[in-house]
N, C-alpha and C positions, 0 to 999 in steps of 0.2 A: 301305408304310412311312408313320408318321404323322411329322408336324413340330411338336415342341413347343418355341414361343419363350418363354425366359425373358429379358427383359429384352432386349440388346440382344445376349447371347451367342450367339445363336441355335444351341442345344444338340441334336441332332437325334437322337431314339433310337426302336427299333424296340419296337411293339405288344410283342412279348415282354420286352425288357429292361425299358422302363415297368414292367411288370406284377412282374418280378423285383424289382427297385427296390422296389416296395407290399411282396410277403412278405417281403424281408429286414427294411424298415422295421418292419412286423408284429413276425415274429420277433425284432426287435431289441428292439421296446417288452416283449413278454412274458417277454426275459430281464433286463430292466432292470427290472423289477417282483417279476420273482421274485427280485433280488438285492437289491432294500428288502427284502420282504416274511420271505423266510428266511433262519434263523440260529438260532443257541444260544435267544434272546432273538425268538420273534416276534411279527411287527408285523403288524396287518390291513393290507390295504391301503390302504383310505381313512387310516387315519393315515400309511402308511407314506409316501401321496404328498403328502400335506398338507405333514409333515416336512423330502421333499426337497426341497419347493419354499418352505421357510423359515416358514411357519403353525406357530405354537407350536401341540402336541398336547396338550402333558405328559410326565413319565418314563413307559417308559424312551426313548421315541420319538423326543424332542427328539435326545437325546444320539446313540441307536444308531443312527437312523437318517440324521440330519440332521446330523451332524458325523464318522458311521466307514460308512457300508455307502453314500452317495450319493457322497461326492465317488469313494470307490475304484471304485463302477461306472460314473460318470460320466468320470474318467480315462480305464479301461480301454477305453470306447468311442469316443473322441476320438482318442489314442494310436494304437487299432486304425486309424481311419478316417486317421489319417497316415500309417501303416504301408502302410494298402493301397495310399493312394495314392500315395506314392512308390516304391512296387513297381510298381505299373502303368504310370506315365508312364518309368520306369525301365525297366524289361523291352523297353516299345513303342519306346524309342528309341533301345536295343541289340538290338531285335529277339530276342532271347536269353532265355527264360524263366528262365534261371539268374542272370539279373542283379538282385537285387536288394540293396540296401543293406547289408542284414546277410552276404549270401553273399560278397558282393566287397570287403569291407571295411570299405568307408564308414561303418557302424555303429562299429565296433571304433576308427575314428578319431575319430569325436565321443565317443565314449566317452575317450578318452586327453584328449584335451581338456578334459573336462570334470574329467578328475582331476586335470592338469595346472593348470586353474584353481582346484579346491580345494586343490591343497597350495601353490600361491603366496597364496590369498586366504584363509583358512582360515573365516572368516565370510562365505563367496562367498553370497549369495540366490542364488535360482531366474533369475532374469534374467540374473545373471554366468555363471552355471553353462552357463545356455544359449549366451550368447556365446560361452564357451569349447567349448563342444561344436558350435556353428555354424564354428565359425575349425576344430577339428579335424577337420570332414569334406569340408569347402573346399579344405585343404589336403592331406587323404589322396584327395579325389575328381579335385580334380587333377592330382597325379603318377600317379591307376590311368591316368587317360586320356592321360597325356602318354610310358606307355609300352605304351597298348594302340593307338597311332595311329600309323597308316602310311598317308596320304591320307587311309584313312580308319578308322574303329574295326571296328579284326580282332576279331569276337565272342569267342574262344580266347583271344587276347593280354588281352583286357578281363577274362576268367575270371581266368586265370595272374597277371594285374600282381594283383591283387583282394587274390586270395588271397592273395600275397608283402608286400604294402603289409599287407593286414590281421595281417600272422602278425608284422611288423615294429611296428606298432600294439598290439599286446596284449603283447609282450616291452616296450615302452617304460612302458604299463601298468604292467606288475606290476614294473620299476625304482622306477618313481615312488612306487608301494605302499610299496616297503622303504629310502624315503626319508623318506615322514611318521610322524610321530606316533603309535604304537600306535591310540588314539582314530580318529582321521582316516583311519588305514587300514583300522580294522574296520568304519568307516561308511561307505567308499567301496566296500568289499571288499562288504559287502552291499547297494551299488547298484548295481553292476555285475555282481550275479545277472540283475536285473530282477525288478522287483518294481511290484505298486500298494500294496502295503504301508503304512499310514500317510500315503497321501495326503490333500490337503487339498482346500480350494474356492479356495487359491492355485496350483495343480497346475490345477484344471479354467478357473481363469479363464486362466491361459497357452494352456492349450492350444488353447482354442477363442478367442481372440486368432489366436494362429499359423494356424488352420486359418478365421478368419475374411477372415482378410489373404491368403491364398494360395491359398486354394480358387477364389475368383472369378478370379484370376488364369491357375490352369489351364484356368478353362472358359472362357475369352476362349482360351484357345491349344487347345482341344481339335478343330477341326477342323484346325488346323495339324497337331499330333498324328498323327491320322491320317489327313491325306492325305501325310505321311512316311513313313507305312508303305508307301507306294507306290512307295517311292524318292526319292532329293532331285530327280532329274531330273524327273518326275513333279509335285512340289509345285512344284518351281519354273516348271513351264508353266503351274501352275493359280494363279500371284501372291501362293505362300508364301516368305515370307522366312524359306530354313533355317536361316541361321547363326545368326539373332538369334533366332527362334523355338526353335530346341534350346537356343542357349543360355540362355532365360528357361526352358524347362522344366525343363532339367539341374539347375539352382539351387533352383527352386520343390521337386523332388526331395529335393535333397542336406537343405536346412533343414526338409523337414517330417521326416526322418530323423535329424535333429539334435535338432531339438525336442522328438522322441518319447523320444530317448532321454534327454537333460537332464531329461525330467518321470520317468519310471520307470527308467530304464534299459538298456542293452540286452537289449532281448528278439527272438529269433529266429524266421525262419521265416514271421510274419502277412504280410512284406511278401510273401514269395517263394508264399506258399497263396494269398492273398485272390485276386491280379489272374487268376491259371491257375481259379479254379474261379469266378469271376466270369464270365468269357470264356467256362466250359463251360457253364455252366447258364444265360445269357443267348444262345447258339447267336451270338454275335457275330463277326467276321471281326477285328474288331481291338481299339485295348482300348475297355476300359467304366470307364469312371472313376467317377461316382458306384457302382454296383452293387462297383467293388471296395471303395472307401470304407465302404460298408454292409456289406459281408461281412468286412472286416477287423475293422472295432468290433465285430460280433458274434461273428468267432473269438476275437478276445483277451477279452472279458466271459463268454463260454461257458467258456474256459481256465481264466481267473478264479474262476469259481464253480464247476466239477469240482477246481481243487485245492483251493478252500474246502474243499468236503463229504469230502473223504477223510478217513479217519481220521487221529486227532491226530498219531502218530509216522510218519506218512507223509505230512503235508503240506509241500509245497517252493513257493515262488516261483513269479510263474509264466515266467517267463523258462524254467526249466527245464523246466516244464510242457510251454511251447511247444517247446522242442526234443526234450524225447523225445517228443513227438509226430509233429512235424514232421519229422524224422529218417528216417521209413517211408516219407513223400512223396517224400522226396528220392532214398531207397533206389529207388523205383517207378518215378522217373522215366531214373535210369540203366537200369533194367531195360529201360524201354521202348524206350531209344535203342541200348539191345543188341540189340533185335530189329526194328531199322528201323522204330518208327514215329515219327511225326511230334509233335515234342513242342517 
């Protein structure tokens, strides 16, 4: 095993995960190039990256690329990498691969929140929008765990309260829809598809704000992390402080979940894929937090650009993208647990 120190984190990952970590990055640059690059309207590359990094080209460059095809790829890879990783720190400290954000709720609460702030504020910015979608899944990530805990959190009861809080979250939802505004509700009714639709470089500067301010945060708590997985009795012989330590992670969770969704929407499913196929294809025992980061941005910008290219009367959002996708994984994974294996 090698030891690679970053700063003062001291971040520890194995020859393979490193290596994992490279091709995702790889792979991430080559889908983020082919998402300047192709469209209706295309762009060579060298203009395409000049554009996204603000060097005037010329039409149609300037505009298609530099103001409609970077920030919506740029989003979707930011987004992704909040998605993954609040599903991983998520999942590792429910132990429970079905724990993530969108599956148990949490999602469906910042989202209510955030609607809830648009039909109170009706000129809410992105920043309001965010607070109110940070306060809604504070308060729906709250009461999952305050009826999933019995000393300590019954994996099963964290599933069940999830889903009960979330099904109670999306009925409050669609109240609040047929409260505002015709206007107001057709515009929240199509952000609560999910969508990178129409994002901006006010959208990618949030985002990477939020994942600048939080990221570092996890990876100061990532051997905390996973010497939890070992049990609290366990972390607590090795001079981990569980209570304060979950609860800095459980938070750093709940608002990169929030945040992802106040920038596009809720979108399903990247949190609950990224961290499970992060873990398999780095052959890791516990989670892998940047590798899931990396494979989240890349499921959602790959999702992104396959509902691009569909044809015109078949193309949908990709919120839905990701769920009829995601939907087979999910199916796969009951499969598995019908036939004892380990999942």
């Amino acid at each position: 095993m090698r030891v690679l120190r970053i700063g003062q984190l001291g971040v520890t990952t194995h020859r393979r995960t490193f290596a994992v970590g490279v091709l995702l990055l790889v792979v991430l640059t080559g889908l983020l190039l082919f998402a300047l690059v192709v469209g209706k309207a295309d762009v060579t590359v060298w203009d395409a990256v000049r554009a996204a990094a603000g060097i005037p080209v010329g039409a149609p460059a300037d505009f298609i690329v530099g103001q409609v095809r970077a920030p919506r790829a740029l989003t979707a890879i930011l987004v992704g990498a909040m998605l993954g990783l609040s599903g991983a720190v998520l999942q590792s400290l429910t132990r429970n691969p079905l724990a993530s954000p969108d599956f148990i709720g949490i999602t469906m609460g910042a989202g209510t929140g955030a609607v809830l702030t648009l039909w109170l504020i009706t000129a809410s910015s992105l920043w309001i929008t965010a607070a109110g979608a940070a306060a809604g899944a504070l308060v729906t990530s709250a009461l999952i765990l305050a009826l999933a805990w019995r000393r300590v959190i019954v994996p099963l009861r964290l599933i069940l309260a999830g889903i009960g809080v979330g099904f109670v979250a999306q009925a409050t939802t669609q109240y609040l829809l047929t409260r505002m505004d015709v206007h107001d509700a057709g515009n929240a009714l199509g952000w609560l598809v999910g969508s990178t639709t129409g994002r901006t470089w006010t959208h990618v500067v949030f985002a990477a704000v939020v994942l600048a301010v939080l990221v570092p945060v996890l990876l100061g708590f990532a051997r905390a992390l996973r010497t939890m997985e070992m049990g609290d009795d366990a972390a607590q012989a090795l001079g981990i402080s569980v209570g304060r330590s979950r609860a800095v992670l459980a938070v750093c969770s709940v608002l990169l979940a929030a945040a992802a969704t106040a920038v596009t929407g809720p979108i399903g499913f990247i949190a609950l894929v990224a961290p499970a196929l992060a873990v398999r294809i780095t052959r890791s025992a516990g989670v892998a937090l940047i590798p899931s980061a990396l494979m989240g941005a890349a499921l959602l910008l790959a999702a992104d650009q396959a509902s691009q290219l569909m044809p015109q009367e078949l193309q949908f959002p990709v919120g839905i993208f990701t769920a009829a996708v995601g939907a087979p994984y999910l199916l796969w994974l009951v499969w598995r647990a019908s036939r004892g294996g380990h999942s």
